[in-house]
NUMITI-531067 format. One record per residue (C-alpha): x, y, z; residue in one letter. Coordinates in steps of 0.001 Angstrom, whole numbers, padded with zeros to 6 digits, always signed. Example, Ala and Ser with C-alpha at 12.3 -4.5 7.8 and 13.67 -1.06 7.14 Angstrom:
# residues 2
+012300-004500+007800A+013670-001060+007140S
END
This chain:
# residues 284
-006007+012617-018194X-003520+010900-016495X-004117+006816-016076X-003838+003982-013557X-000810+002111-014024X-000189-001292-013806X+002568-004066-015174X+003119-007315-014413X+006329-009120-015853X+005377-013208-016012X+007690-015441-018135X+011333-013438-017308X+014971-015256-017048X+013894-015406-013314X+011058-017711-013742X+013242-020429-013970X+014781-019547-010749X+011983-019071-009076X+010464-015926-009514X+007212-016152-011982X+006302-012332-011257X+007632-008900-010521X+005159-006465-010467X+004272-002911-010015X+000501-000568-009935X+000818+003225-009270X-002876+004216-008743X-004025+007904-009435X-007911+006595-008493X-009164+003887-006313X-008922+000418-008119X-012122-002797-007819X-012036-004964-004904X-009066-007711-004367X-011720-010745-004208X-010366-013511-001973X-007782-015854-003168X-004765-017567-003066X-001672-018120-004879X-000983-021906-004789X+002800-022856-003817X+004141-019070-004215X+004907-016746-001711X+003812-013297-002218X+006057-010053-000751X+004230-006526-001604X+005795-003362-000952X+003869-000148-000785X+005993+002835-001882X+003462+005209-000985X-000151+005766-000047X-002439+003534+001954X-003630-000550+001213X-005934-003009+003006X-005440-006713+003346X-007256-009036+004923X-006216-012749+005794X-009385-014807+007306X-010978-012220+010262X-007747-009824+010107X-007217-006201+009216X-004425-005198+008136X-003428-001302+006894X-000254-000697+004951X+000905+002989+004849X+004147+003844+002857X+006890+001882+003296X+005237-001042+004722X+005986-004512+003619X+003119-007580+003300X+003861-010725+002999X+001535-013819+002534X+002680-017734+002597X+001979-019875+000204X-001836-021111-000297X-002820-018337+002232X-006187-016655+001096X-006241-012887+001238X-008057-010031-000177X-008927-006449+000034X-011867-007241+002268X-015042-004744+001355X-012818-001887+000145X-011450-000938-003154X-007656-001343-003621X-006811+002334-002726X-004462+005037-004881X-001023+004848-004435X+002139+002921-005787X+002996-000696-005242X+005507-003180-005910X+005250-006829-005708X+007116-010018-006125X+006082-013872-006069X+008231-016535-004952X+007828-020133-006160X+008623-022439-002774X+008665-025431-005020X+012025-024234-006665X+015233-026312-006141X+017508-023117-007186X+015961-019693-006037X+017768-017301-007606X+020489-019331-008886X+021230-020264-005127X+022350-023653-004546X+019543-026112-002965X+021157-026148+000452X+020996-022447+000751X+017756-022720-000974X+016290-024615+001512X+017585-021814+004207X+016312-018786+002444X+012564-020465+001929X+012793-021934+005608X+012826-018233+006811X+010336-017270+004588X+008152-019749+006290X+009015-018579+010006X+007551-014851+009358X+005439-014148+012445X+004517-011098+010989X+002580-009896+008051X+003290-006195+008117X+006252-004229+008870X+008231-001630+007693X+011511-001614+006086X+014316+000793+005026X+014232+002871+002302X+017508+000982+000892X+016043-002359+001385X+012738-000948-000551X+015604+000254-003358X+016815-003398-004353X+013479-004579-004586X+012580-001911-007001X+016269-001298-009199X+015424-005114-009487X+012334-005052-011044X+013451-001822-013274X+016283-004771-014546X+013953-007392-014794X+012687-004810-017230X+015516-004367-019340X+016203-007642-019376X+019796-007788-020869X+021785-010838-019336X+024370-008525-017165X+020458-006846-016218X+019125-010454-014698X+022632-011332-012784X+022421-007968-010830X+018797-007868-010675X+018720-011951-009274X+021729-010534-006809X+019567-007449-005395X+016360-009895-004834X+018440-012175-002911X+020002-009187-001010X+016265-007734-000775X+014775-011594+000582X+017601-010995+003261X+017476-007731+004857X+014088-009012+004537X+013894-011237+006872X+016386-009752+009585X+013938-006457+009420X+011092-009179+010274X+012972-011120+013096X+014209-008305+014863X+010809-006773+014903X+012106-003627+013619X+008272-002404+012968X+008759+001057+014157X+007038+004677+015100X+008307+006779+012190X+005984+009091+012507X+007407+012477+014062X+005758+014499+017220X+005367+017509+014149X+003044+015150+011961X+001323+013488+015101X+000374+017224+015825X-000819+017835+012400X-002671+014732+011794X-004582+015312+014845X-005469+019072+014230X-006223+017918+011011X-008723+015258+012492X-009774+017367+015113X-010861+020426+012786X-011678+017572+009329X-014978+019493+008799X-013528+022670+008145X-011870+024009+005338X-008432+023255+006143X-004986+024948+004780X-002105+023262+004664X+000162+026723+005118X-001632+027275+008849X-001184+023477+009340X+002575+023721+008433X+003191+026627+010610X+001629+025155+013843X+003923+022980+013981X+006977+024977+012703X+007304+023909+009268X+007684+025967+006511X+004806+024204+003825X+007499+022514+001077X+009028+021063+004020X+005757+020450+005578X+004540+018529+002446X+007912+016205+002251X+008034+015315+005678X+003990+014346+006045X+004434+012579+002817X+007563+010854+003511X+006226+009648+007464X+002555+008543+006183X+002975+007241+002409X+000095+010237+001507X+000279+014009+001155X-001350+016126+003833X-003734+016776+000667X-004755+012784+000268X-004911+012248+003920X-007321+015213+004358X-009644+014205+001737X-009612+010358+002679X-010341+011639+006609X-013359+013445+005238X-014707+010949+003024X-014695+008194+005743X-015756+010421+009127X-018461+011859+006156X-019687+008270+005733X-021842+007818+008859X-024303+010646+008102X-024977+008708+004277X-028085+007316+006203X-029597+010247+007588X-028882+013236+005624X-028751+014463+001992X-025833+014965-000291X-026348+018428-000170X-026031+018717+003833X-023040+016290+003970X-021118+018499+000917X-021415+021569+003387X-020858+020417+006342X-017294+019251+005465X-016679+022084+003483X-016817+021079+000014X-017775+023889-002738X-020754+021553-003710X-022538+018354-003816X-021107+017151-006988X-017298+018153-005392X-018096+015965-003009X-019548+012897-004770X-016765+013372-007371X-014253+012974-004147X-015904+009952-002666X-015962+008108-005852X-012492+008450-006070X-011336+007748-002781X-013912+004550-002066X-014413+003594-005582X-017918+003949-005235X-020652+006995-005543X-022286+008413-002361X-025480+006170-003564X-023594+003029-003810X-022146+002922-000876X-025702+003786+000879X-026697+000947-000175X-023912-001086+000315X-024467+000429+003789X-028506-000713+003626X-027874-004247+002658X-025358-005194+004679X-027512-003788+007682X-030263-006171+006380X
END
């Protein structure tokens, strides 16, 4: 059975300019809880290549979908709130703002780069797929770790910290989500007890299904498949209280109880029971 993934790459050529982590996770099942914390005098950038993450900073929500950027500042507390950290892939960098030379810059130009760092208004937005690119070719580098390797991969982070930056200030945070998938998603919603199939879905709105499949994927971060089950799990979660297993299985059209505690374990990171009483105690 196919794994979690998850690497972190601590004590590289670009610590000493800088850069004490590059990171990646790709999550086939839901991960713990991000507990609260900070991460001293580093900046943190994390870019989520697909599927869905929460963050929380103090009393705010935020919900990445693919191809959203996060950023926090340095000594800025932030966590995954209640909820597991969900499947999907990210990648993420640190940034030391202590450091005299980022990236082999000089300190003048230093100073510039980590001075718009600090004027972010925003914490999430989305960026281009070819701004995503440097971000990851340079942690792929970072990787190899030859010396040619670290010059190219210190030249696309710098590139990366850039576009960066002018994606943030120009509040380029846009719709990218096509009239086609707004349809589906909201059939899908409307109809999220039944069993749905993703050939009728994909031909109300004119798709054939491979094509169907890319472009859902490629708007939301999540196949139609993932976004179905999550909807169910969550609009399934208000009747834990009342009624059994058994009668929440059926009535979103799962082939049996144990389908559908299997699927809610996965997706929340907790059984059916769990979360009842996760659900009983905070009511308390």
């Amino acid at each position: 059975m196919a794994e979690n993934k998850r690497k972190l790459m601590t004590g590289t050529e670009l610590s000493d300019c800088g850069i004490p982590l590059l990171a990646m996770y790709s999550n086939l099942s839901t991960e713990s809880v991000l507990a609260n914390h900070d991460h001293g005098n580093y900046f943190e950038i994390c870019y989520l290549k697909r599927g869905m993450q929460k963050y929380c900073i103090e009393n705010r929500e935020y919900i990445l979908h693919g191809g959203d950027v996060f950023i926090t500042l340095p000594n800025e507390k932030h966590s995954s709130g209640n909820d597991p950290q969900s499947r999907g892939c990210l990648y993420w960098m640190q940034i030391d703002s202590s450091c005299k030379n980022l990236l082999g810059l000089d300190p003048v130009s230093t100073d510039a780069l980590l001075k718009s760092l600090y004027s972010v208004k925003k914490r999430k937005f989305q960026i281009r797929d070819d701004t995503a690119a440097k971000l990851i070719n340079a942690y792929c580098l970072t990787e190899k770790n030859g010396p040619l390797d670290i010059i190219a991969a210190k030249a696309l982070l710098t590139v990366f910290l850039y576009e960066l930056r002018i994606s943030e200030s120009k509040d380029e945070e846009k719709n990218v989500v096509s009239n086609p998938i707004l349809t589906a998603k909201q059939y899908i919603d409307d109809n999220i007890k039944e069993q749905l199939s993703l050939s009728k879905i994909a031909d109300r709105v004119g798709f054939s299904l491979s094509h169907f499949k890319y472009k859902f994927t490629k708007e939301t971060g999540m196949t139609p498949g993932e976004y179905i089950m999550q909807k169910k799990i969550y609009d399934s979660v208000s009747l834990l209280l009342e009624h059994s297993l058994t009668y929440i299985a059926y009535e979103y059209s799962f082939s049996s109880p144990q389908h559908y505690s299997k699927n809610f374990k996965a997706v929340t990171g907790m059984t059916p029971k769990e979360y009842r009483n996760k659900i009983r105690t905070s009511g308390s």
